[in-house]
Phi, psi and omega in degrees: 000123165313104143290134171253137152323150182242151164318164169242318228213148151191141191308159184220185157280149182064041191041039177259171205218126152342334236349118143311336203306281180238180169332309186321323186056036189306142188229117228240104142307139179301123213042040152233145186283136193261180172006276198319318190078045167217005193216124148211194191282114147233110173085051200069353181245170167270152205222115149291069200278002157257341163338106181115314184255079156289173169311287192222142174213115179213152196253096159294129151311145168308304189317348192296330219265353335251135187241125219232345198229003193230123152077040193299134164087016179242169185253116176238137180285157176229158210213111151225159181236212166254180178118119182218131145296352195243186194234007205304147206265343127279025127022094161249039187197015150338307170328291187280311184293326175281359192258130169245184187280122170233154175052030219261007157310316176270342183290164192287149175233142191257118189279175166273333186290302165353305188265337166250021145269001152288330169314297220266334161304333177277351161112339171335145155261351188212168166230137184248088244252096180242241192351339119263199197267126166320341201257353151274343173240050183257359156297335180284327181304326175303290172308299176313314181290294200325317169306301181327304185323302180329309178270027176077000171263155183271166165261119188247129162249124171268093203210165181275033180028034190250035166304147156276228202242344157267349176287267184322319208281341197269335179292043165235356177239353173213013170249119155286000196188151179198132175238111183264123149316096166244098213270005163172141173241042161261163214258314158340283195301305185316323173294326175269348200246001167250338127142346163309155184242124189292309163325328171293309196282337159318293196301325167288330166311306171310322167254349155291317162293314151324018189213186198279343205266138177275152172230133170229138188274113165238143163228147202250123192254090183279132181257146194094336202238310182220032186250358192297143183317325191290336191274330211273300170317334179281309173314303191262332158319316166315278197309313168304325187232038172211008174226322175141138186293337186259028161272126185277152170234118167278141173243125192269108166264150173250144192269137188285120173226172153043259184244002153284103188210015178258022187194146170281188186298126158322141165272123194329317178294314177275022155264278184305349172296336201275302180328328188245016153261003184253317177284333184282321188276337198104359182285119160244033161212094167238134203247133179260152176239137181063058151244127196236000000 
């Protein structure tokens, strides 16, 4: 298959430009940075200002991102940068995701060739663009997997799906595995507390089950927000009978982070309660999380 580079951009009036990147569609003054604080206008084009500088790299199991069917027993280097589209108020990987880029002109910059020959001297099978959202970085994120490909690794993307629709269509010729967030399957709640629209991200999971890329599903089970029988049944009823019964779903507890610290800890019991509403829907691989 021919790759073409995908739009990123696209000009607007009086010299403002779109962003393509994800849904949000920040429509961009000369020098200003949309939503994420990682993309902005400069001279008319998009300015990636983390291309180059990530966050955190670090050699994970692959079950970490978490992927329970692809590449079991394996190691992926991983990649985040700063930088987020979404808001969420637990947020655990805040440190980063709420952080934008200044000066990021002096900082060293880390090649894409760099990063997937740090993958393959470590013995790694993939490499994985994680711990924020990929999709604020994803021209740096592309050039890397392009190489990785090259070089026999797979590419994982870990992410809140809230690509747009040329952002998918180009992740579908170079990510092999993608483990997606799906944080409500209400439309309300997904809108007030990530700032995301749940039909958008439904509609890219859907042509992720519908494609060559293996998917796996997580939802983080916030109690007061997304733990009610109707949300956890809406969630696994979706994956079962629109993304596939053999899409794995993790269930997640969540711990008081960021801006959330006012409701306790998921409790063990209402992670399996969720397990055996996902084994209940026809799901045959559901996995509970951050349980011990």
């Amino acid at each position: 298959m021919e790759l073409f580079e995908p739009k990123y951009f696209e000009p607007a009036a009086d010299g403002k430009i779109i962003c393509l990147l994800c849904e949000r569609s920040c429509v961009l003054d000369e020098g200003a940075a949309g939503f994420c604080g990682v993309n902005k206008n400069s001279g008319g084009e998009l300015l990636c200002m983390a291309y180059g500088h990530p966050s955190a790299l670090n050699i994970d199991p692959v079950e970490k991102k978490p992927l329970r069917r692809f590449l079991q027993g394996s190691k992926t280097y991983s990649i985040g940068t700063l930088g987020c589209n979404f808001s969420c108020p637990w947020c655990q990987n805040h440190h980063i995701s709420r952080k934008s880029y200044s000066g990021s002109a002096n900082m060293e910059i880390i090649t894409p060739a760099a990063i997937a020959e740090g993958a393959i001297e470590s013995g790694c099978m993939s490499v994985s663009y994680t711990y924020n959202e990929p999709a604020v970085f994803y021209p740096y994120a592309r050039d890397i997997g392009m190489i990785a490909r090259e070089n026999g690794l797979k590419n994982i993307f870990v992410t809140n799906a809230y690509q747009s629709e040329v952002i998918v269509a180009d992740m579908l010729t170079w990510v092999d595995a993608i483990n997606a967030d799906l944080k409500s399957f209400d439309p309300d709640t997904h809108r007030k507390f990530t700032g995301g629209e749940l039909d958008k991200v439904a509609r890219n999971l859907k042509i992720f089950a519908g494609s060559a890329v293996h998917l796996e599903i997580t939802t983080l089970i916030i109690p007061g927000i997304n733990d009610s029988k109707h949300e956890l049944e809406g969630v696994a009823g979706f994956i079962s009978n629109e993304l596939g019964k053999e899409v794995p779903w993790h269930v997640s507890a969540f711990h008081p982070d960021h801006k959330m610290t006012d409701r306790p800890a998921t409790s063990r019991e209402q992670v399996y309660e969720a397990v055996e509403t996902g084994l209940k829907n026809g799901l045959k691989f559901v996995y509970p999380g951050n349980v011990w």
